[in-house]
C-alpha positions as CSV (number, residue, x, y, z in Angstrom):
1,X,91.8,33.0,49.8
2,X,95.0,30.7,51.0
3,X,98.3,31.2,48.9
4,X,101.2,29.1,48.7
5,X,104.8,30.0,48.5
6,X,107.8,27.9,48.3
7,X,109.0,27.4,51.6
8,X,112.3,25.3,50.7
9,X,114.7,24.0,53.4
10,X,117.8,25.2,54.0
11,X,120.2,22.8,52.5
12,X,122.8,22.3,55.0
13,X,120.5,21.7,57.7
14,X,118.3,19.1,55.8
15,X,121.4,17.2,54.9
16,X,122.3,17.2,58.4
17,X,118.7,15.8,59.4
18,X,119.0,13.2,56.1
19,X,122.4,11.9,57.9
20,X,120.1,10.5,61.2
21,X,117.1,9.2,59.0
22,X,117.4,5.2,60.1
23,X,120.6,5.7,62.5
24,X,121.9,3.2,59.7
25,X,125.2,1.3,61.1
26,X,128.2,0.4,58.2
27,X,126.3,-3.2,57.6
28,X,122.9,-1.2,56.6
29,X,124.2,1.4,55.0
30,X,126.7,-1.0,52.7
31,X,123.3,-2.9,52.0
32,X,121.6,-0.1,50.5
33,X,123.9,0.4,48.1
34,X,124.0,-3.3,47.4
35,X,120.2,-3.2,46.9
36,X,120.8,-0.4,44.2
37,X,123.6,-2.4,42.6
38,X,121.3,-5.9,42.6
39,X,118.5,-3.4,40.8
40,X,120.6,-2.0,38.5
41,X,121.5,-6.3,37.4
42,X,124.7,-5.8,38.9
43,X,126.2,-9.0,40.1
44,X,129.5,-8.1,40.9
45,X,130.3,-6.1,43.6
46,X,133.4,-4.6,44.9
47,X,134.0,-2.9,48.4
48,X,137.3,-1.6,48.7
49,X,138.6,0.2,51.8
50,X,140.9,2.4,53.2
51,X,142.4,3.4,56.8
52,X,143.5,6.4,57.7
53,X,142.8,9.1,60.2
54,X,143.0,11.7,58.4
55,X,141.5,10.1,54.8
56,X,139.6,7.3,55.3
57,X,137.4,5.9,52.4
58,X,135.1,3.5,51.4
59,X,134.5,2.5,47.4
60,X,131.5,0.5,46.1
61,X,132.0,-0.6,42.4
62,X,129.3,-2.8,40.6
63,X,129.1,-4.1,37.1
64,X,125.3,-3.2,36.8
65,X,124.0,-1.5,34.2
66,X,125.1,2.1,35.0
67,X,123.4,5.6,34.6
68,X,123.1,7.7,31.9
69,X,123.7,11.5,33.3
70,X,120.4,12.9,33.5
71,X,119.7,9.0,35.7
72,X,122.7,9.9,38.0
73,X,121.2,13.4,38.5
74,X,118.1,12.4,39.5
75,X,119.5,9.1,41.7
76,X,121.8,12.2,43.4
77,X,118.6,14.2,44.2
78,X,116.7,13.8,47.7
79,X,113.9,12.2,47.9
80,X,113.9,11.2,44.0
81,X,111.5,8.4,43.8
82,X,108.4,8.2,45.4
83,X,107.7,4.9,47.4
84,X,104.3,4.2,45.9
85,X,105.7,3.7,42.9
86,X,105.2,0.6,40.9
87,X,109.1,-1.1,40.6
88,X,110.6,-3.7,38.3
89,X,110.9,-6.9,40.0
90,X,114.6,-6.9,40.8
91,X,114.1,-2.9,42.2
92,X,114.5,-3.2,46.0
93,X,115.0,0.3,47.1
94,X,111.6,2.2,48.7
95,X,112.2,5.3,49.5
96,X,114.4,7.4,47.0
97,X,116.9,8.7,50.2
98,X,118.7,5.2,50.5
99,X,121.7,6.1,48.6
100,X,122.0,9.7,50.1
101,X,120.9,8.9,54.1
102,X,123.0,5.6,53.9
103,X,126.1,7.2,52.3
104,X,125.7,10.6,55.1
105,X,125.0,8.1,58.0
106,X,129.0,7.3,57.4
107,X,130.9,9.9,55.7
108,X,130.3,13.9,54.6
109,X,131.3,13.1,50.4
110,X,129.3,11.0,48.6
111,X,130.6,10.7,45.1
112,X,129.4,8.4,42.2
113,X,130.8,7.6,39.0
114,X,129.0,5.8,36.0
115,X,129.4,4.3,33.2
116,X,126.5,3.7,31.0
117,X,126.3,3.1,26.9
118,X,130.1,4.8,26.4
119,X,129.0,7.4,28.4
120,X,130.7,8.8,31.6
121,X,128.7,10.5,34.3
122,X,129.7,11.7,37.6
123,X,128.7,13.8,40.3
124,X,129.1,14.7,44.1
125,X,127.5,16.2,47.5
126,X,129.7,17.4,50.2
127,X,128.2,18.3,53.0
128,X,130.6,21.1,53.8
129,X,130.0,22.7,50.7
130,X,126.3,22.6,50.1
131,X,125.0,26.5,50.2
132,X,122.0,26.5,47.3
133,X,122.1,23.4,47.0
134,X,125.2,23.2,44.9
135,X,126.1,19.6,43.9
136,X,129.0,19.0,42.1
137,X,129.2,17.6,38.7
138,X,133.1,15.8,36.9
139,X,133.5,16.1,33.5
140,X,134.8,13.1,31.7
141,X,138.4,13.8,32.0
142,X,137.9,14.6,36.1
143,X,136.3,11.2,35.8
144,X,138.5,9.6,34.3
145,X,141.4,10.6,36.2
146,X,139.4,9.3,39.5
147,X,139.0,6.0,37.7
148,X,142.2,5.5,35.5
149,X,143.6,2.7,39.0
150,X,140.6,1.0,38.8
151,X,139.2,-1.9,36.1
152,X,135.8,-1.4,34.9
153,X,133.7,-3.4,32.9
154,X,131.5,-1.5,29.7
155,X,129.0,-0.5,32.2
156,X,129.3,0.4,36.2
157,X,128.7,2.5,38.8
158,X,131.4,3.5,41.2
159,X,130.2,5.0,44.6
160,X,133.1,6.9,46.9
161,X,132.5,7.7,51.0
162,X,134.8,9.8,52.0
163,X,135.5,12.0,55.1
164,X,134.3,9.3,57.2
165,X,133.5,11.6,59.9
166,X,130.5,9.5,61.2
167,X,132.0,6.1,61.0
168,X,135.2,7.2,62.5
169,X,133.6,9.5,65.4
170,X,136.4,7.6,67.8
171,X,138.8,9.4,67.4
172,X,141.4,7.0,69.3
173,X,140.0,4.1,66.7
174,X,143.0,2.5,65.3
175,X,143.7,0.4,62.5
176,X,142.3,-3.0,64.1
177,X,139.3,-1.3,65.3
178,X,138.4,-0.3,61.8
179,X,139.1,-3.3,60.6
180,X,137.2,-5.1,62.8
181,X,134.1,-3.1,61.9
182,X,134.3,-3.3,58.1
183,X,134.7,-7.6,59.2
184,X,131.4,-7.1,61.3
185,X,130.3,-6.0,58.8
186,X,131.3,-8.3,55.8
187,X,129.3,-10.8,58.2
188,X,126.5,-9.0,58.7
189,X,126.2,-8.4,54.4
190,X,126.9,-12.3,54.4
191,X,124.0,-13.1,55.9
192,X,121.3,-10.1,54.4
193,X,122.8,-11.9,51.1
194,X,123.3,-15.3,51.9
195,X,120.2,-16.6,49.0
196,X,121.7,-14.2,46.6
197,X,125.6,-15.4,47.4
198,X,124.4,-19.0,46.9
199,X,122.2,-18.5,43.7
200,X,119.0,-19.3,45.4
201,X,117.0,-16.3,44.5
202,X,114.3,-17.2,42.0
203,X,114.8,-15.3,38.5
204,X,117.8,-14.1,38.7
205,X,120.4,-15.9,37.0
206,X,123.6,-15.4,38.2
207,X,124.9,-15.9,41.7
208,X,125.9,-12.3,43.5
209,X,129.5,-12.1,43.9
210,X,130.8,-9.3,47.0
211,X,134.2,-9.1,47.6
212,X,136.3,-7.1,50.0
């Protein structure tokens, strides 16, 4: 008679193989997270950027509802939802890797903090650091030393690239060129958004609101 064992990947190298899944460029991957944010009734979102060679990063702060802890644990897990399943009608993500395969497609740290009900939440993957599948997790007072520079409504969800080792693989790119790609960009999100920038979507009430 057949038998089944668990036959689990090795962590590092699935991560690895989760970073090429879509060959997302900084346009689709920034729109993944945006389609989180719009599900989560978010309708504020900030992108804030930084330069630098050696510490480059990317933030991604909405005003959406948040996660509770045991919500960010499972968001943080691969392949957490299953894409047959039945979603609410503002849910636009599919597959359940879009937050992990967009954020490794530019950067090895993917870090997300949330605020949901009073509660803080926050937890991270780096890719360097990943034996066992060992992610992370901030207590309140980590968290709110990461946060304490930047204002926060009741509820959010704060999403942190950093070691941008994908989106900075030039390693002659200076400032310019990274600035013109995060404006390539910005265009590129302007028109994936353009009916929810301009309050045309049907439903939803307010009009989406990125900023740069």
């Amino acid at each position: 008679m057949a038998q089944f064992i668990e036959n689990a990947p090795v962590a590092s190298d699935f991560m690895e193989t989760a970073r090429s899944f879509g060959n997302y460029d900084l346009a689709l991957s920034l729109a993944d997270l945006v389609d989180n944010s719009i599900s989560a009734d978010a309708n504020e979102i900030d992108i804030v950027v930084k330069f630098d060679q050696e510490n480059s990063v990317i933030k991604i702060l909405d005003n959406g509802k948040g996660m509770s802890s045991t919500e960010l644990y499972e968001a943080m897990r691969m392949a957490s939802q299953n894409p047959k399943n039945e979603r609410t009608k503002n849910d636009m993500g599919r597959f359940g890797l879009g937050l992990k395969t967009a954020s490794f497609a530019q950067a090895s740290v993917l870090t997300v903090l949330t605020r949901k009900a009073g509660n803080l939440s926050g937890a991270e993957w780096d890719l360097d650091n990943i034996e066992n599948w060992q992610m992370r997790v901030f207590d309140e007072t980590e968290i709110q030393s990461q946060i304490a520079s930047i204002e926060t409504g009741p509820n959010f969800t704060l999403i942190i690239w950093s070691r941008l080792n994908r989106l900075l693989e030039n390693f002659s790119m200076t400032e310019d060129d990274f600035n013109q790609i995060i404006l390539d960009a910005c265009d590129q999100l302007s028109l994936i958004y353009h009916r929810y920038l301009n309050g045309e979507v049907p439903n939803i009430d307010k009009k989406l609101k990125i900023s740069v």
